[in-house]
C-alpha positions in Angstrom: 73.2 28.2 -39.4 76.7 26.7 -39.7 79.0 27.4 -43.0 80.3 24.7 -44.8 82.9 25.7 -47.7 84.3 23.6 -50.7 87.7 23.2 -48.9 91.6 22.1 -50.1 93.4 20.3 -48.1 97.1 20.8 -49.4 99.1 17.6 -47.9 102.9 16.7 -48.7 101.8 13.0 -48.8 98.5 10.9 -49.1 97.9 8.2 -47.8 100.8 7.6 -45.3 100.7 5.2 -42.9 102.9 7.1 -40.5 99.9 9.8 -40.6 97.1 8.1 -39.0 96.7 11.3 -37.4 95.9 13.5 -40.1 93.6 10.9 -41.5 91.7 10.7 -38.4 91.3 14.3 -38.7 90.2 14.6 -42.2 87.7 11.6 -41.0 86.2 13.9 -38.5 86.1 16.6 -40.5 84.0 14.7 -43.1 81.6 13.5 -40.3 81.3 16.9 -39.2 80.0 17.8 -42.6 83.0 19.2 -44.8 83.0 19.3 -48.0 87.3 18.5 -48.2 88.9 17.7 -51.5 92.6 16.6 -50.7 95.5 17.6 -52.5 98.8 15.7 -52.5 102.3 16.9 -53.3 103.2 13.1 -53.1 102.3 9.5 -54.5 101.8 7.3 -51.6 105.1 4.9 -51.2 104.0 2.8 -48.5 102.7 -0.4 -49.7 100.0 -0.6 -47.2 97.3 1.2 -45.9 94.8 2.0 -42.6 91.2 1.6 -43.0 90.7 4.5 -41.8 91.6 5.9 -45.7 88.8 3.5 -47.3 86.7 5.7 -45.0 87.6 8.7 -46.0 85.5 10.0 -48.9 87.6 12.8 -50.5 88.6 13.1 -53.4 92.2 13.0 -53.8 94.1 15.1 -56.6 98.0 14.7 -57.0 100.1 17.5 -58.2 103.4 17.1 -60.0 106.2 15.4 -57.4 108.8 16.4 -60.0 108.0 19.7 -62.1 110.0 17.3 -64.8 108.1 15.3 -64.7 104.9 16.2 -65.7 106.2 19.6 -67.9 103.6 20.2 -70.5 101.2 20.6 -67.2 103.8 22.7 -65.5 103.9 24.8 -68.7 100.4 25.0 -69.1 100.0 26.1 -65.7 102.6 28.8 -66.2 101.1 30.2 -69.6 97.5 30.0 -68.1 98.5 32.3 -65.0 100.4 34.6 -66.6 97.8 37.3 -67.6 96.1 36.3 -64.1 95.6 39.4 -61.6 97.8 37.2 -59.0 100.6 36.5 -61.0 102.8 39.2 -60.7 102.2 39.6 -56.6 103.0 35.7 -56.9 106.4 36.4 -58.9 107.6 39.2 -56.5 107.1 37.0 -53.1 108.2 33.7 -54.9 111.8 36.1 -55.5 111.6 37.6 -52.2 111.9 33.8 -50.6 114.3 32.2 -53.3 116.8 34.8 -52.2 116.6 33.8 -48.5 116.0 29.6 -50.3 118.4 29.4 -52.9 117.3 25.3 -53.6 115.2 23.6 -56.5 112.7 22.6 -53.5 111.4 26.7 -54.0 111.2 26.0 -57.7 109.2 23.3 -56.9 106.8 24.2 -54.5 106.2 27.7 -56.9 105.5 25.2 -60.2 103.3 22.8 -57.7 101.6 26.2 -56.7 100.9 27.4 -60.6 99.3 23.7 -61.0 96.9 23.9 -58.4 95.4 27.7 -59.2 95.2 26.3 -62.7 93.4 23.1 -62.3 91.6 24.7 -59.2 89.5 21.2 -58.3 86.3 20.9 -57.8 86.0 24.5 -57.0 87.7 25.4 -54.0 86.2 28.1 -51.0 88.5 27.7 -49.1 92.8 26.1 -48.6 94.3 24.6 -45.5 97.5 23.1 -45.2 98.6 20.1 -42.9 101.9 21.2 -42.3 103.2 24.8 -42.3 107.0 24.0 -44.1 106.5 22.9 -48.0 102.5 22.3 -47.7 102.0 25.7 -46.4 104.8 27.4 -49.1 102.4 25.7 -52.2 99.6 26.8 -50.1 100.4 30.1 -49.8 101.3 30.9 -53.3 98.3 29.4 -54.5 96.5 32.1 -52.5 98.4 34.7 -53.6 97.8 33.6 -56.9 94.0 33.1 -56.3 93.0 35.1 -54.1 91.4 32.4 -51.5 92.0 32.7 -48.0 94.0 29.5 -45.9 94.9 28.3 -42.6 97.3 25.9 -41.5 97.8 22.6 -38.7 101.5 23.0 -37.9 102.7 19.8 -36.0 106.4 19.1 -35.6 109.4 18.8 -37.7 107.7 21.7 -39.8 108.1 24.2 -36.9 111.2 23.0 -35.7 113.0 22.8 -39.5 111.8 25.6 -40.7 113.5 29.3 -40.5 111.6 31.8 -38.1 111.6 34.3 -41.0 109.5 31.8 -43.3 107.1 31.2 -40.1 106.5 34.4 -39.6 105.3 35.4 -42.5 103.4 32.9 -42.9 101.8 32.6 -39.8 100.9 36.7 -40.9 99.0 34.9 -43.8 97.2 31.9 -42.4 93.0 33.2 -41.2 94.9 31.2 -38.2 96.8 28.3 -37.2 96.9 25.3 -35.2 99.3 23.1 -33.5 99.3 20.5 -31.5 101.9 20.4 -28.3 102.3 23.8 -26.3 106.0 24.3 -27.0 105.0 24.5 -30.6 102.4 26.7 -29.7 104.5 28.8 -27.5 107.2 28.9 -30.0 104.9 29.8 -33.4 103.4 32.4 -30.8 106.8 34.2 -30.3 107.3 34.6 -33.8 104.1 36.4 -34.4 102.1 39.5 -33.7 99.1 38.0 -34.1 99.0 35.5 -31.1 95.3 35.4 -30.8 95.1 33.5 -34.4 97.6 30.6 -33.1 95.7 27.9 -31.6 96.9 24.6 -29.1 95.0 21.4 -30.6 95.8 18.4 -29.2 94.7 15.6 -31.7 93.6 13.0 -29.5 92.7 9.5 -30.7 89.5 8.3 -32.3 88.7 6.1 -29.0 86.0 4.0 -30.7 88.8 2.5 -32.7 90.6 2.1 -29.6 88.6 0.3 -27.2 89.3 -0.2 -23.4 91.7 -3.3 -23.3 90.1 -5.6 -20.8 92.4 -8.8 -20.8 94.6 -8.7 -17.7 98.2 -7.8 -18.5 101.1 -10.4 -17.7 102.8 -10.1 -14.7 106.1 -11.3 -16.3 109.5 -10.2 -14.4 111.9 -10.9 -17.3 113.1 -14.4 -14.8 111.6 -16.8 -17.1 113.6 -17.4 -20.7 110.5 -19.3 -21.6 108.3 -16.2 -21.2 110.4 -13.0 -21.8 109.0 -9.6 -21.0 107.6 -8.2 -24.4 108.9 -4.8 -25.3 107.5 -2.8 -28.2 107.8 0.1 -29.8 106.2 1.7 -33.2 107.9 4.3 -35.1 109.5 4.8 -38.5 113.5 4.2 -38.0 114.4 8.2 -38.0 117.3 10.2 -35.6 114.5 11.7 -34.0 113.1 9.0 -32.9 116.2 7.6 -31.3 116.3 3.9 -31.7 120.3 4.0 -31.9 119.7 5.3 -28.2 117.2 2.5 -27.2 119.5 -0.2 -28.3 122.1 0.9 -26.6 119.7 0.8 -23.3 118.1 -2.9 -24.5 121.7 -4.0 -24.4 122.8 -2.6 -21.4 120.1 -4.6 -19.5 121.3 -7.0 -16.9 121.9 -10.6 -18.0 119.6 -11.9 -15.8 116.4 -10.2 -17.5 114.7 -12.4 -20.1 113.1 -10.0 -22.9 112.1 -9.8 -26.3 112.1 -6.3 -28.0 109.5 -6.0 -31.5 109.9 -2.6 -33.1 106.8 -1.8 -35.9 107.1 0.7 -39.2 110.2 1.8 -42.1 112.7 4.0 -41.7 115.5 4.7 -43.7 117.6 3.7 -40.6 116.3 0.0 -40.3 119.1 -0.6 -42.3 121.7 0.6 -39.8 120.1 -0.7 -36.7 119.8 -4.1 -37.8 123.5 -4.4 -37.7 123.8 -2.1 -34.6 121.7 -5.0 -32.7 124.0 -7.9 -34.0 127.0 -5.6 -32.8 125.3 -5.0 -29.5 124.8 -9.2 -29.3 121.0 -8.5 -29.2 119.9 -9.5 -32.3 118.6 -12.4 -31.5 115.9 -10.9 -28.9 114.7 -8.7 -31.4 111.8 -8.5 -34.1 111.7 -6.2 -36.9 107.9 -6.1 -38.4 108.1 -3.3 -40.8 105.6 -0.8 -41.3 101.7 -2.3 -40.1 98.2 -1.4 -40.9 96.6 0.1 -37.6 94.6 -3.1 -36.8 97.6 -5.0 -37.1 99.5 -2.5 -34.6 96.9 -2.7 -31.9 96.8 -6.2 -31.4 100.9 -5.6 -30.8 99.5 -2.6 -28.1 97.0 -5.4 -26.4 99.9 -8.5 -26.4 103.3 -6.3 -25.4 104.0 -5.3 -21.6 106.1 -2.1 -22.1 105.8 0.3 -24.8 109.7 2.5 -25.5 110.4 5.4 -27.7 113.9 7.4 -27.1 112.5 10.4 -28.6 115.6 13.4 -29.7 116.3 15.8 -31.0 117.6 15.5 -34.2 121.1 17.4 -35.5 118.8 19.4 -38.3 116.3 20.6 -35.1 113.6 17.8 -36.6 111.8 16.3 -33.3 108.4 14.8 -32.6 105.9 16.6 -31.5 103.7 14.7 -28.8 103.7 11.1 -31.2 100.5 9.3 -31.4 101.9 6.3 -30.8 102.3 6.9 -27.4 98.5 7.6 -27.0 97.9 4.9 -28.7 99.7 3.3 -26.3 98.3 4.5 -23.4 94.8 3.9 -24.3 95.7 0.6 -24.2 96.8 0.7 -20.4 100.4 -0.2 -21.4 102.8 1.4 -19.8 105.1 3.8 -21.6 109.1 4.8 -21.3 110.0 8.0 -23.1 111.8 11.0 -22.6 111.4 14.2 -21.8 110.5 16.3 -25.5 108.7 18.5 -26.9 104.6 17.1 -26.2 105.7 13.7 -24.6 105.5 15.3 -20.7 102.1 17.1 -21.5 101.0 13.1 -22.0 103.2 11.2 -19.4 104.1 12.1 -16.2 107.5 10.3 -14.5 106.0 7.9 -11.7 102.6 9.1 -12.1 101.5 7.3 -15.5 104.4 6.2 -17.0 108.4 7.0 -16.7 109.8 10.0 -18.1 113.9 9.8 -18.8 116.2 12.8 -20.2 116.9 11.9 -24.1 120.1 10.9 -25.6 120.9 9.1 -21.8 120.8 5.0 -22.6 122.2 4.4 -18.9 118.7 6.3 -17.6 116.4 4.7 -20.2 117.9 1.2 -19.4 116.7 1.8 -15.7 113.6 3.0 -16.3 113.3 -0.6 -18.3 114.9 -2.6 -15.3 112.1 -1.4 -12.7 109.2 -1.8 -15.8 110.5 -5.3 -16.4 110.8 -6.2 -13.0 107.7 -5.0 -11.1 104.3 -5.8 -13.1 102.5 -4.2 -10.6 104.1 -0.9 -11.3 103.8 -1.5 -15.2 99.8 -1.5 -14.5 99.6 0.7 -11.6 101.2 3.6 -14.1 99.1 2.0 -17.8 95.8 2.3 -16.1 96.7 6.0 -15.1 97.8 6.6 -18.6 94.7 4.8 -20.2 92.9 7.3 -18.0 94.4 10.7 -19.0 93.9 9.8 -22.5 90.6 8.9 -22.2 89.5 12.3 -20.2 92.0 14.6 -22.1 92.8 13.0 -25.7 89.5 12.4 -27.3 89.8 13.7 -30.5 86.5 14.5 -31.1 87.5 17.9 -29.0 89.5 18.5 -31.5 87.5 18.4 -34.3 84.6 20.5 -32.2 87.6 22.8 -32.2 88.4 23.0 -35.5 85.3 23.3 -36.8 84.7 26.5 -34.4 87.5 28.0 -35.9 87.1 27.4 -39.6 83.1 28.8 -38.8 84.1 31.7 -37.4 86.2 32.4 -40.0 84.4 31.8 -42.8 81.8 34.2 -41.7 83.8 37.0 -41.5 84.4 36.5 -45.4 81.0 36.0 -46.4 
């Protein structure tokens, strides 16, 4: 008989548009029969939303962003704990890290913590965190402070950012963790003795929201200014995911190509790149959408040609892991140009389903445009083999089968 706990899901952020993939997975979890109350350490900021939230059933509990401001249920939290078993064991580890994390972020996270083993919703079995930097840290205290076991879904930017001391000891915590591209994987691994509880889960796309695309693709070849090759690409304006760098290659196309670049989603760096393009003298080929509801985004998949994303490596180590957009993209049989980090070649193969350039190289990316814009063919040749690994390899309902395996097992070992 299968074990379902009363589980909280500690997030940093809910709902955020530029984490359709966690949603999906709290979706399937829910379908799968979990019990999940979801805890945010953030208000959402984005002024839209997918619908894959209104299907989402959780409750959702927020916990103080700023511990000033919401004090008297910081303090109450504080007073409450105090005579608690797990406060002192809680004290001694949250001194042990602010030695090594001198910043108010520590202060934070510990207050957040205090909040959450005093409010304790709805009665929680069970804590996992999405994320295994700040999630994972108020995670982690409130188990100390509790006594309830967790796990964690590491992903990208929280491996990469984080210091190998912090990961180790938390991956010596966590029942177990998952990530979800095999140089995270390999690199949490490394930094652990216990390898067997670190896990590769690939998070696939909910294919029944992404239907085979049946229309025939254009065979434009960028010669007709009437009908320019559309390029698109979706992805919040951050280093990492090296716009600046894709630009540069957009504007180092020949003259003679006719296209029309539409980036999709926020950024802090919209503001810089808007200017970059009128420097560039390629402003007027380009259209800046802002952040889109998923709907919206896929009929952008269905109408482009060639999907671009310069993915980097960012100066602070930040990178993607393997981005969803690009499966996205490819379950949509358009072709895709990115480069060679972190997940992205365990999706696309150079020449075999899509082209695969070295990051940080504009000259490289602006040739792998060249032959996409030029030879249609090519473009569906190398979309309909991406559309196909997806759809054998990336079906996310694997993953959740996965996960719900592992979060089993567990729990019966504690009963």
């Amino acid at each position: 008989m299968s074990i379902r706990r009363k589980t909280l899901v500690v997030l940093k952020g809910y709902p955020r548009l530029s984490e359709t993939f966690i949603a999906q997975e709290l979706l399937g979890l829910e379908r799968a029969g979990f019990d999940l109350t979801l805890i945010s350490m953030r208000k959402p900021t984005d002024k839209k939303r997918h619908p894959i939230h209104d299907e989402i059933k959780a409750r959702v509990v927020y916990l103080p962003e700023y511990l000033h401001d919401e004090p008297l249920r910081v303090l109450r939290a504080f007073f409450a704990g105090w005579s608690k078993p797990g406060f002192k064991p809680l004290l001694k580890r949250f001194w042990a890290d602010l030695r090594r994390d001198l910043t108010r972020n520590r202060f934070r996270r510990l207050g957040q913590a205090l909040v959450l083993a005093h409010e304790w919703p709805d009665a929680g079995e069970w804590l996992h965190a999405h994320f295994i930097h700040t999630p994972a840290s108020v995670t982690a205290y409130a188990s100390i402070m509790t006594g309830v076991p967790w796990t964690c879904s590491a992903h990208a930017k929280d491996i990469w950012t984080s210091p190998d001391w912090e990961l180790t000891e938390k991956l010596a915590e966590a029942r177990w963790s998952v990530t979800c591209t095999r140089s995270g994987f390999e690199h949490m691994r490394e930094l652990t003795d216990r390898k067997e509880q670190v896990h590769l889960s690939y998070h696939g796309l909910d294919l029944a929201r992404f239907g085979h695309f049946t229309t025939t693709r254009s065979s434009r070849t960028g010669s007709d200014p009437a009908d320019p090759v559309q390029i698109l690409s979706v992805g919040r304006a951050v280093e990492k995911k090296g716009y600046d760098i894709l630009l540069h290659a957009l504007a180092s196309l020949p003259a003679t190509l006719n296209w029309r670049f539409i980036h999709i989603g926020g950024g802090d760096q919209l503001a810089k790149l808007k200017p970059l393009a009128q420097e560039l003298g390629i402003g007027d080929r380009i259209t800046w959408k802002g952040a889109l509801a998923q709907e919206e985004v896929l009929e952008h998949y269905r109408s482009a040609d060639i999907f671009a994303l310069a993915c980097r490596i960012a100066a602070d180590g930040d990178r993607d892991g393997l981005p969803n957009v690009l499966v996205e993209a490819s379950s949509q049989n358009l072709v895709c140009i990115s480069t060679d980090i972190s997940g992205v070649p365990e999706l696309l193969t150079d020449g075999e389903n899509g082209f695969v350039v070295p990051p940080e190289d504009p000259q490289s990316l602006a040739n792998a445009l060249a032959i996409a814009i030029r030879e249609p063919e090519l473009r569906h040749r190398l979309g309909n083999a991406a559309e196909r690994r997806v759809r054998e390899h990336f079906d996310h309902n694997s993953s959740i089968r996965q996960l719900t395996h592992l979060f089993e097992t567990e729990w019966q070992k504690t009963q």
